[in-house]
C-alpha positions in Angstrom: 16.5 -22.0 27.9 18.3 -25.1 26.1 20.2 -24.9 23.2 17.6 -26.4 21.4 15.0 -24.6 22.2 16.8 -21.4 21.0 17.6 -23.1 17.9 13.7 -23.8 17.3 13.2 -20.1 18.3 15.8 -18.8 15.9 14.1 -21.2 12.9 10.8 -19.6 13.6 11.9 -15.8 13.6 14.1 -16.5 10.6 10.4 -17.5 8.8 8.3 -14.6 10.0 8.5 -12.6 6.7 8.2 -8.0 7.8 6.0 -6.8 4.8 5.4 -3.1 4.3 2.2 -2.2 2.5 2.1 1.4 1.0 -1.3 2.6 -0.2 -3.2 5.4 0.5 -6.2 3.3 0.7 -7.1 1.7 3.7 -8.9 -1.4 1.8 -5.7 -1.9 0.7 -3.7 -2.4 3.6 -7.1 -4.6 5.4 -7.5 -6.9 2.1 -3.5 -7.2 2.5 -3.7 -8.4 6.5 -6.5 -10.9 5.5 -4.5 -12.7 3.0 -1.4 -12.5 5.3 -3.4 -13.4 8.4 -4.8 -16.3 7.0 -2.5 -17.6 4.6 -2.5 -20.6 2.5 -0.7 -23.2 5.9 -1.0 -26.3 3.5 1.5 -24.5 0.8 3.9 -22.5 3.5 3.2 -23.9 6.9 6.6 -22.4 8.4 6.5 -19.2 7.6 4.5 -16.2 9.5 4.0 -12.7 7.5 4.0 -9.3 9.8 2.5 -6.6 8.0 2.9 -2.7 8.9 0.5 -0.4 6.8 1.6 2.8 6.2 -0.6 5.3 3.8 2.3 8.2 3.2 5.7 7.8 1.6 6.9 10.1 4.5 5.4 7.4 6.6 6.8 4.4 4.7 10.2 6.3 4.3 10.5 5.9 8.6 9.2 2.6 8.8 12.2 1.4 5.8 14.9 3.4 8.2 13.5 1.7 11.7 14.0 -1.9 11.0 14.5 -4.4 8.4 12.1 -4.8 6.4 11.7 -7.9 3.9 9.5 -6.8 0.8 7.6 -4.0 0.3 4.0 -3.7 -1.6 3.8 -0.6 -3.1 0.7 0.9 -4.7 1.5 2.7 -8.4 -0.3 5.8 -8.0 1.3 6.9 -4.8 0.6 11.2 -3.9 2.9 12.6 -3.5 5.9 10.7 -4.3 5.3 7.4 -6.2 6.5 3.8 -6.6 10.0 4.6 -8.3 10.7 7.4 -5.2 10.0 4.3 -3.1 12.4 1.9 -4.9 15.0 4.3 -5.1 14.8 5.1 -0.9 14.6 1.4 -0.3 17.8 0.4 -2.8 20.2 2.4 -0.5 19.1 1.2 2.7 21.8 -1.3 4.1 19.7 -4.5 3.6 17.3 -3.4 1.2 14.1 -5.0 0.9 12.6 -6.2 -2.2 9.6 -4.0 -4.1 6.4 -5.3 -5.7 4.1 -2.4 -7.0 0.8 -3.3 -7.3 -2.1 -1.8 -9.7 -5.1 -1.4 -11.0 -3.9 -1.1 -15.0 -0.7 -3.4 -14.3 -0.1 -4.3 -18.1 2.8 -5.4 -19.9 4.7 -1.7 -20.2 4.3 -1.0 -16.7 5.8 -4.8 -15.6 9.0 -4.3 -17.9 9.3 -0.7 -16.3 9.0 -2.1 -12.4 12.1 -4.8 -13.5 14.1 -2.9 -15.3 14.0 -0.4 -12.6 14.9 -2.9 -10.1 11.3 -3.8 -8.7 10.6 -7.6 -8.4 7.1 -8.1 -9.5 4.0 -6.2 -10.5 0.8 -7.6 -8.6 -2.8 -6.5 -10.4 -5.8 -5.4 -8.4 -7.8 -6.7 -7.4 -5.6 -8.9 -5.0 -5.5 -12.5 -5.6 -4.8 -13.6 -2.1 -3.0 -17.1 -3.6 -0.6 -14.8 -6.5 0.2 -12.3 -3.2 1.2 -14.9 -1.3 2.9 -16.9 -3.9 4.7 -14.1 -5.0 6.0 -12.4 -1.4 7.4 -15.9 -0.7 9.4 -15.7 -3.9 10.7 -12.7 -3.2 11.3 -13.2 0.2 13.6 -16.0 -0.3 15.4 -14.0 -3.4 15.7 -11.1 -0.2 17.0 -14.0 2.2 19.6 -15.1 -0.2 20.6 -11.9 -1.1 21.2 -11.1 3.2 23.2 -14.8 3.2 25.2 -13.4 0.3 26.0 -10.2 2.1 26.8 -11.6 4.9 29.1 -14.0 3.7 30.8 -10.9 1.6 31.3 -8.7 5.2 33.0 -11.5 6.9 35.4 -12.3 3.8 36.2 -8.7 3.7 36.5 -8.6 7.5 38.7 -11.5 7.5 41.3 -10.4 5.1 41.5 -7.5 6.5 42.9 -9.0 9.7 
């Protein structure tokens, strides 16, 4: 393999966004790979979405510890466990991915309560397949800056210690 070819492969996996859907119901998680299966390639022609469904927090819980995962959609009336159990489980993971809830009765009260908690978005249902894609994108280049950061802050640390 060439150097550049590598380069081109390590540009496209560095564009495939891991997404994370948590909903009990399985409409859900199918409407969600439609819209990320067929997304909008005149608006974000680079980037590729991988979605893993998962319909349990005990199930989303092992998917967060097996491998980094960019942003996860998480449905508000999750039983048991719920949204902020989620959130909480996902902020001490090493690189922790960014959570949008999403809702039937998203409103005003329950947006301020997602960001002040530390989610990144609320996302009403029905889907809108452009505002879902719109909105992962956003977050998933807050989550790729946030990695850069870190990984600029290990290496400082790591080099001063030396």
């Amino acid at each position: 393999m060439t150097a550049q070819a590598t380069i081109r492969e390590s540009a496209a996996q560095a564009q495939r966004i891991a997404v994370l859907s948590v909903s009990p119901a399985e409409e859900d998680h199918f409407h969600l790979q439609n819209i990320f299966t067929n997304p909008h390639r005149d608006l974000y022609p680079d980037l590729t979405f991988a979605m893993t469904a998962k319909s349990t927090m005990a199930a989303a819980k092992n998917a967060l510890k097996q491998g980094p995962v960019s942003i996860v959609l998480c449905e508000h009336d999750l039983s048991p466990g719920s949204w902020r159990e989620l959130l909480d489980f996902a902020e001490g993971l090493p690189v922790p991915p960014l959570v949008i809830v999403t809702s039937r009765v998203a409103d005003e009260r329950m947006w301020a309560e997602v960001l002040n908690l530390g989610g990144y978005d609320v996302l009403a249902k029905p889907l809108n397949s452009e505002e879902v894609i719109r909105t992962v994108t956003s977050a998933w280049s807050l989550w790729q800056h946030r990695r850069q950061v870190q990984a600029g802050s290990v290496r400082k640390a790591g080099g001063s210690a030396a």
